[in-house]
BAPA-805504 format. One record per residue: x, y, z of N, C-alpha, C in turn; residue number from 0. Coordinates in steps of 0.1 Angstrom, whole numbers, plus 5000, padded with zeros to 4 digits. Layout:
<atoms>
n.xx, n.yy, n.zz, ca.xx, ca.yy, ca.zz, c.xx, c.yy, c.zz, pos
X, Y, Z, X, Y, Z, X, Y, Z, NUM
...
</atoms>
This chain:
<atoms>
n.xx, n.yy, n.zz, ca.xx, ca.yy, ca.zz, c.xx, c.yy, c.zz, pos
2668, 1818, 8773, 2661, 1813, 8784, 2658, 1823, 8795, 0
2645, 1822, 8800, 2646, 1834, 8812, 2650, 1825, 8824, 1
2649, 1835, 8833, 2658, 1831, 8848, 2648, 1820, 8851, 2
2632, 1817, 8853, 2626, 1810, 8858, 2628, 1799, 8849, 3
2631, 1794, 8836, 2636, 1783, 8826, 2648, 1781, 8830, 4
2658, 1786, 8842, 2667, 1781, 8846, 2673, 1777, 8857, 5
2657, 1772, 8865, 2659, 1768, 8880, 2661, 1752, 8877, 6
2670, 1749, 8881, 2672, 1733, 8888, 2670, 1731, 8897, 7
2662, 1738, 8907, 2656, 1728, 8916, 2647, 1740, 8927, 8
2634, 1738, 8926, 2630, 1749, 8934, 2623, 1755, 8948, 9
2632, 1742, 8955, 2636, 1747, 8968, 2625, 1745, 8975, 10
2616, 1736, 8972, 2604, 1730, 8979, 2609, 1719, 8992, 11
2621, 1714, 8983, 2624, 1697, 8993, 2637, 1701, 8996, 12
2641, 1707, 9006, 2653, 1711, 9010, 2667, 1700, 9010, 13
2665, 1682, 9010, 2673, 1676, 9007, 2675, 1674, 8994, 14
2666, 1674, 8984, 2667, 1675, 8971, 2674, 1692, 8969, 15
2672, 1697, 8969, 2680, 1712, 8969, 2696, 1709, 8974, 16
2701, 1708, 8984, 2711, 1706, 8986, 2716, 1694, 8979, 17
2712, 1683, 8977, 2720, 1679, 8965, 2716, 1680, 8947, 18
2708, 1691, 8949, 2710, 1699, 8937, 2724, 1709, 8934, 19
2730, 1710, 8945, 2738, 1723, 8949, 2750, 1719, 8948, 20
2752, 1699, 8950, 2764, 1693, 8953, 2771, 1693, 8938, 21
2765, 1696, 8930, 2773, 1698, 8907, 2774, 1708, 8904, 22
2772, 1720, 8912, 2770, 1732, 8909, 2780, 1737, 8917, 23
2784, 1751, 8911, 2794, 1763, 8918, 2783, 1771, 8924, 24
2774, 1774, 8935, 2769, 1782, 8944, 2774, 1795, 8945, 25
2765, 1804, 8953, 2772, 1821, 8958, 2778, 1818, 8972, 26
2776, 1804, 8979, 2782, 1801, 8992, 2800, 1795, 8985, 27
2803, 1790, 8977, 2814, 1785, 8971, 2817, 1796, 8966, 28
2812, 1805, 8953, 2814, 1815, 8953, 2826, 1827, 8959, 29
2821, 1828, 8970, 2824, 1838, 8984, 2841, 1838, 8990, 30
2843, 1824, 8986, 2857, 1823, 8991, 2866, 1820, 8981, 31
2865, 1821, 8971, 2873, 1822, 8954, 2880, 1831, 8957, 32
2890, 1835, 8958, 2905, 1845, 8960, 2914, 1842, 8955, 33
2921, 1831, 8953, 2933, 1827, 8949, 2934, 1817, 8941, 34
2937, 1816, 8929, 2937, 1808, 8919, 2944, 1794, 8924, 35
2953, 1796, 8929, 2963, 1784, 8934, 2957, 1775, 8945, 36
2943, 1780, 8951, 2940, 1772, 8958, 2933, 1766, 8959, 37
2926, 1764, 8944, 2914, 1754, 8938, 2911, 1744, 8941, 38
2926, 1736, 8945, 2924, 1726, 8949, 2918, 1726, 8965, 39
2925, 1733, 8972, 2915, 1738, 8985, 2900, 1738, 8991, 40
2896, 1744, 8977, 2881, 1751, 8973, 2871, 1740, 8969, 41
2884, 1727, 8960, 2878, 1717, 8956, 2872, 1707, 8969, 42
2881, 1708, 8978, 2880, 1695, 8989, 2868, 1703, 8999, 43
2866, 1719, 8996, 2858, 1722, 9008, 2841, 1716, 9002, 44
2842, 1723, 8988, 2829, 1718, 8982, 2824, 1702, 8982, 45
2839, 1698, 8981, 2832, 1683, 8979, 2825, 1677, 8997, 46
2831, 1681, 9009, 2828, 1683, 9026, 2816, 1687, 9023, 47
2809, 1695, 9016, 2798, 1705, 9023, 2789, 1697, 9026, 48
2784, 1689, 9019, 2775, 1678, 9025, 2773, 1670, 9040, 49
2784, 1672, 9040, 2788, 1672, 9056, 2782, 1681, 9071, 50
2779, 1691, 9065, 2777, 1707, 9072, 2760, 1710, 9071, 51
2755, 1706, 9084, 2733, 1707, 9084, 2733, 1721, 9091, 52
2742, 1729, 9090, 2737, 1744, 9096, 2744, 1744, 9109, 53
2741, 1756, 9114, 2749, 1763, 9128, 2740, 1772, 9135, 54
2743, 1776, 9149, 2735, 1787, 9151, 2731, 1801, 9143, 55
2746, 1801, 9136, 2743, 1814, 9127, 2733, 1810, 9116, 56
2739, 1804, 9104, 2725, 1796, 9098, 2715, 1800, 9099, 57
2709, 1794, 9114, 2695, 1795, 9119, 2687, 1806, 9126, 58
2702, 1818, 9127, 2694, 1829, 9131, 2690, 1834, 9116, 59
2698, 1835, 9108, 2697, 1839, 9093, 2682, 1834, 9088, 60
2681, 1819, 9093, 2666, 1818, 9084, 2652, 1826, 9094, 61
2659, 1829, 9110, 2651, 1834, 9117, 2645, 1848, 9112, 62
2655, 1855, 9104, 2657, 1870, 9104, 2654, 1873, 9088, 63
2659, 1867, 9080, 2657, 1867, 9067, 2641, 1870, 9064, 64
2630, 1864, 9065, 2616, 1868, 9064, 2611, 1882, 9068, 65
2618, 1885, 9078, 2615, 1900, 9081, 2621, 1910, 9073, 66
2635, 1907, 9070, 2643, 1912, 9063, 2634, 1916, 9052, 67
2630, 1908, 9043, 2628, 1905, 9030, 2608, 1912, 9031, 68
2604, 1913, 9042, 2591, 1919, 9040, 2592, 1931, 9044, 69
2603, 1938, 9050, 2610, 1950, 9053, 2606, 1958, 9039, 70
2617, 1951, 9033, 2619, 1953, 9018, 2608, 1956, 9009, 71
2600, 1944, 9014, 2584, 1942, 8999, 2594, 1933, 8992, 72
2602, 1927, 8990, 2606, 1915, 8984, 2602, 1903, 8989, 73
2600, 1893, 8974, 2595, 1880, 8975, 2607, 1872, 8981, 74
2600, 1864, 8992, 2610, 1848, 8990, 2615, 1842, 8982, 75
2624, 1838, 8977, 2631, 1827, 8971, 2641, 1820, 8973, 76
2637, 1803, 8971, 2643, 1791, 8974, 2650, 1787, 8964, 77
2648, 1791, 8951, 2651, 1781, 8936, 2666, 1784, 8935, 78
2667, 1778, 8929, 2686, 1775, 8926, 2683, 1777, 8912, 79
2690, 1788, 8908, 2691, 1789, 8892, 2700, 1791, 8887, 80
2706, 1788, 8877, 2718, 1781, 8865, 2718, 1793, 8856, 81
2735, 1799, 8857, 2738, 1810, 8847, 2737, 1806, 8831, 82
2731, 1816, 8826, 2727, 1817, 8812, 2735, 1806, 8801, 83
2748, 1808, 8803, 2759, 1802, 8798, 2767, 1790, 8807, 84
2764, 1789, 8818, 2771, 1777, 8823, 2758, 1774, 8831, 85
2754, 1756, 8833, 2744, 1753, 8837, 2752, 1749, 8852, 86
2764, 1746, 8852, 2773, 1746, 8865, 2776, 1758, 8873, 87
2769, 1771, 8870, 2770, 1780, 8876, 2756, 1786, 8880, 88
2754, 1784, 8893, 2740, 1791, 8899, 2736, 1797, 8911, 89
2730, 1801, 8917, 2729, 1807, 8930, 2711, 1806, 8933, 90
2713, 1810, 8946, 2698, 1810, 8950, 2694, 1819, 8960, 91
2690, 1834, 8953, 2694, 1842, 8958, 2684, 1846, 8968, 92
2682, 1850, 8982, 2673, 1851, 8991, 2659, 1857, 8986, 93
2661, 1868, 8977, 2645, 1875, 8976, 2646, 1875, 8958, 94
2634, 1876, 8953, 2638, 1876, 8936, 2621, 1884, 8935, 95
2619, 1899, 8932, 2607, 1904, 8925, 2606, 1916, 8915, 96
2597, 1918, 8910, 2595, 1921, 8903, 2585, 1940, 8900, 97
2596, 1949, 8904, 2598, 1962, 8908, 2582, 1967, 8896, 98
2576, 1981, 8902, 2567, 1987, 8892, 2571, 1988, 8879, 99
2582, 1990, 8875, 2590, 1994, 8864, 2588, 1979, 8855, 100
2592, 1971, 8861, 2592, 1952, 8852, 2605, 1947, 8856, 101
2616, 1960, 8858, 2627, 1954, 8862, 2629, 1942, 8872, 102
2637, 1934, 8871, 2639, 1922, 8882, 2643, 1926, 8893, 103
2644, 1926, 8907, 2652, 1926, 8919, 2652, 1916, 8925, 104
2671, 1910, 8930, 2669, 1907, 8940, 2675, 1909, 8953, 105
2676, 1899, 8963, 2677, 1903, 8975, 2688, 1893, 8984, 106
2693, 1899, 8990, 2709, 1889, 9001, 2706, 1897, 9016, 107
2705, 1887, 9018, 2700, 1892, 9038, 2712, 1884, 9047, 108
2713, 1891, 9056, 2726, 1889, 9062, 2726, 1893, 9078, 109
2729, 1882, 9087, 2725, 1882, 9106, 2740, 1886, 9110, 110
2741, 1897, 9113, 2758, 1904, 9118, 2756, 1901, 9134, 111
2764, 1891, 9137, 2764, 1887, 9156, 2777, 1898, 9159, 112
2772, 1910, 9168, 2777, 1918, 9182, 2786, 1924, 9171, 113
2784, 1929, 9158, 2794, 1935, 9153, 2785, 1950, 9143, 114
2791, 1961, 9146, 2785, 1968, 9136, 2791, 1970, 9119, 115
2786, 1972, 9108, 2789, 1969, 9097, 2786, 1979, 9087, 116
2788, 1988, 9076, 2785, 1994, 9069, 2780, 1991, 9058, 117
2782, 1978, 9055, 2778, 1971, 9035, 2789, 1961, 9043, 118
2786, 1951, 9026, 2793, 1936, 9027, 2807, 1939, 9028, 119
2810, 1923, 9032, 2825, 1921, 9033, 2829, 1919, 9019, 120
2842, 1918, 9017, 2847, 1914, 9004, 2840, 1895, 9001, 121
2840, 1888, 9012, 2834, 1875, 9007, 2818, 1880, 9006, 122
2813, 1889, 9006, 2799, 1892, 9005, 2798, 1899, 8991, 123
2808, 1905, 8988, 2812, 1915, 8974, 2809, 1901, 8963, 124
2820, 1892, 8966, 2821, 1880, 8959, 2807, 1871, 8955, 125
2799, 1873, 8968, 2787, 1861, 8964, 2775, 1869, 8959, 126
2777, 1886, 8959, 2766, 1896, 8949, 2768, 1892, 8936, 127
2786, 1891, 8933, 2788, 1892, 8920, 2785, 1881, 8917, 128
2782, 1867, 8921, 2781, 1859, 8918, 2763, 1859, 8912, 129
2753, 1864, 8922, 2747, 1865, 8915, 2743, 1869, 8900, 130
2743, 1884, 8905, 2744, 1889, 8887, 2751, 1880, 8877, 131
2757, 1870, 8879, 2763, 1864, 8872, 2754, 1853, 8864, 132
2750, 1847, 8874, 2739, 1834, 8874, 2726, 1844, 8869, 133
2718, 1855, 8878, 2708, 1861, 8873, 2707, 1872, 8865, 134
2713, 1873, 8857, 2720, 1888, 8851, 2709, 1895, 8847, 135
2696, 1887, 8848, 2681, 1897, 8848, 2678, 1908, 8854, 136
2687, 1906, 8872, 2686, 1914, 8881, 2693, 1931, 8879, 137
2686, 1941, 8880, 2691, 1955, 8877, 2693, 1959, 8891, 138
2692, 1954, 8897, 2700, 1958, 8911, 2692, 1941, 8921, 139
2707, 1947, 8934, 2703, 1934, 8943, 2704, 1945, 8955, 140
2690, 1942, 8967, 2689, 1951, 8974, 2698, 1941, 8988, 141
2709, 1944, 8992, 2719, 1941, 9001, 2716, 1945, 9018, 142
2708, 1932, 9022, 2703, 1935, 9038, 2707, 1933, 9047, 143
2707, 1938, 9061, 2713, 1927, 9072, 2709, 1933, 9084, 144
2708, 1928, 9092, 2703, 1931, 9109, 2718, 1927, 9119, 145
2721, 1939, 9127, 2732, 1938, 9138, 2724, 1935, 9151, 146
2729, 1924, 9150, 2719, 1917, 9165, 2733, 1916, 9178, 147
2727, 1919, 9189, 2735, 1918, 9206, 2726, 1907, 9207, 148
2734, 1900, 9216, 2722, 1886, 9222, 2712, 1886, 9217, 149
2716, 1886, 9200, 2700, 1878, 9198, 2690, 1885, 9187, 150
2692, 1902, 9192, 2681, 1908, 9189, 2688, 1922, 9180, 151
2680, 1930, 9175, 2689, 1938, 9165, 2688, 1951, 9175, 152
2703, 1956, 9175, 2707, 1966, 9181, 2699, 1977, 9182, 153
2700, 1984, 9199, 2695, 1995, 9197, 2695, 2007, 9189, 154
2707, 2009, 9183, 2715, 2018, 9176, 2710, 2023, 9158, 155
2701, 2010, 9155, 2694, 2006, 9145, 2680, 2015, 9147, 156
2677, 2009, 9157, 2665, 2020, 9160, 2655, 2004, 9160, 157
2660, 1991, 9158, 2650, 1980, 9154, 2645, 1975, 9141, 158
2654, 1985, 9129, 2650, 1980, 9115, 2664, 1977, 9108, 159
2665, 1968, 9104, 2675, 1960, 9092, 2683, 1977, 9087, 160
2696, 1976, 9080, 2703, 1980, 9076, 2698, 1976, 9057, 161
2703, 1986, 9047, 2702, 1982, 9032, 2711, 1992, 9027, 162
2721, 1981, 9017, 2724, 1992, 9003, 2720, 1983, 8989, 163
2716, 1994, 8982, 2710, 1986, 8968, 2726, 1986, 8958, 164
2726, 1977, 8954, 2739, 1971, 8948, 2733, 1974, 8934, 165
2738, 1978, 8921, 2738, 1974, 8910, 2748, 1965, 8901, 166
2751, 1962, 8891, 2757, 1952, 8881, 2772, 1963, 8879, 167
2771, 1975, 8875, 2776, 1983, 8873, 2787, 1987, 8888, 168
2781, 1987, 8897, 2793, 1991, 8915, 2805, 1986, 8912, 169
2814, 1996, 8914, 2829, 1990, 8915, 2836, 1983, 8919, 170
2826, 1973, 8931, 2836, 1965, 8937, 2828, 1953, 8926, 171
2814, 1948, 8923, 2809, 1942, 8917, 2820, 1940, 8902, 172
2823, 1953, 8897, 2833, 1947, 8886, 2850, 1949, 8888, 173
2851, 1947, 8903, 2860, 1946, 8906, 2865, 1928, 8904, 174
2854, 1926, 8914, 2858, 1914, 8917, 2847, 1899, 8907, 175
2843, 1902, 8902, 2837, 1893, 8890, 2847, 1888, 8880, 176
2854, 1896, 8873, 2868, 1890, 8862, 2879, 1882, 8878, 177
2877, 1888, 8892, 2886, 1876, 8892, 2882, 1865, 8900, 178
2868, 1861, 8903, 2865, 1848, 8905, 2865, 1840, 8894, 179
2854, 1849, 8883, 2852, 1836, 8870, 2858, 1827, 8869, 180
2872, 1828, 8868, 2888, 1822, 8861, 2886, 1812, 8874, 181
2883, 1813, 8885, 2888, 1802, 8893, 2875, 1794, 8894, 182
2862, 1799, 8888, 2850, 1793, 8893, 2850, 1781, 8881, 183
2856, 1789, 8869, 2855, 1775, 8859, 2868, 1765, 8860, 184
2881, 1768, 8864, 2888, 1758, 8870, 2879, 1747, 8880, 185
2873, 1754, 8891, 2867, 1747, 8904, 2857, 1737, 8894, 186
2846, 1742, 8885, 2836, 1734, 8884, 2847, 1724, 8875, 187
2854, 1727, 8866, 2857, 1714, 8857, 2863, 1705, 8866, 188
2876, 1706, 8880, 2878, 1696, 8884, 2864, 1691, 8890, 189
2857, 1696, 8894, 2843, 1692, 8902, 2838, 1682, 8897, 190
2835, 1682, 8883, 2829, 1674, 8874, 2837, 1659, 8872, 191
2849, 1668, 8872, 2858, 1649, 8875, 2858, 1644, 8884, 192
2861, 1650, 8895, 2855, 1640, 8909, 2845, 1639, 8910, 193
2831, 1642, 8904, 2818, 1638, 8905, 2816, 1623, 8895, 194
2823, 1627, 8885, 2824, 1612, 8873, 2833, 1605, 8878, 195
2843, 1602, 8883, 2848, 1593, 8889, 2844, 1587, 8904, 196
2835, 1595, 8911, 2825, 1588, 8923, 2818, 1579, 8913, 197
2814, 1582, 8898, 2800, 1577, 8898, 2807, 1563, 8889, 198
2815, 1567, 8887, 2826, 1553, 8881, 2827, 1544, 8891, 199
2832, 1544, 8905, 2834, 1539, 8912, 2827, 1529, 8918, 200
2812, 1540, 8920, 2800, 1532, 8926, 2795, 1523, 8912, 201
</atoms>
């Protein structure tokens, strides 16, 4: 199947999208996968997220992301797509195009408030790898972000976004991929039980 044969939902109707998101392991669930023992943790945050319509940060992110991504020459993307081998595993990754070469790229944009930053955090490590995981089409994911003071992106920037291009192969990428997996397929199978016993219930 190619990546576009494996969108479940493509991000036209934003409440249909998020509860496309509510059966699935996401790169936002993703991100905080660390500890095996704390699944059950991980389980009660995913099953809340429904709960959660965004924050200020959030909304600078959707403010900043568009420039980000035309910075770049990368396309928008909304769609939520399902890894090759697990249809419970998907991400939706901010930019997804399609380089001179044919190769796939995509794109993760990121609004850093009053802090400066060199590349992702380790929960940012976590939700790359997650991509490639879900889109393993991707031969690299170009890794964005703008350091904003009140608001606006730092002088020190010069007024252009920050980038490092990530490939599948980066050390921390196969660092940390073998040890989410193991907890992402624990997470989704209880997931699936408390999703079948809500639906028992009702």
């Amino acid at each position: 199947m190619t990546w576009q044969e494996r969108i479940l939902d493509d991000g036209t109707d934003r409440a249909h999208w998020l509860h496309a998101r509510e059966t699935v392991i996401g790169a936002s669930d993703a991100q905080m996968l660390a500890r095996p023992e704390s699944v059950d943790k991980y389980l009660a945050a995913k099953l809340s997220h429904g709960q959660f319509d965004g924050n200020e940060y959030t909304e600078s992110g959707h403010r900043w992301e568009p420039m980000m991504l035309a910075w770049a020459g990368i396309e928008a993307n909304k769609a939520l797509i399902h890894s090759p081998g697990e249809s419970g595993f998907a991400a939706t990754p901010d930019g997804i195009t399609v380089l001179p070469s044919g190769a796939l790229q995509g794109a993760e944009c990121k609004a850093k408030h009053g802090k400066v930053v060199t590349g992702p955090s380790l929960q940012e490590w976590r939700q790359l790898a997650w991509q490639f995981l879900c889109v393993p089409e991707f031969t690299c994911i170009e890794f964005m972000w703008v350091e904003l003071i009140d608001g606006e992106i730092r002088k020190g920037r010069g007024g252009q976004p920050a980038s490092i291009t990530v490939t599948p192969s980066h050390p921390m990428i196969r660092k940390v991929t073998p040890q989410i997996r193991p907890i992402a397929v624990e997470l989704l199978a209880r997931l699936r039980v408390a999703h079948s016993y809500e639906r028992n219930v009702a």
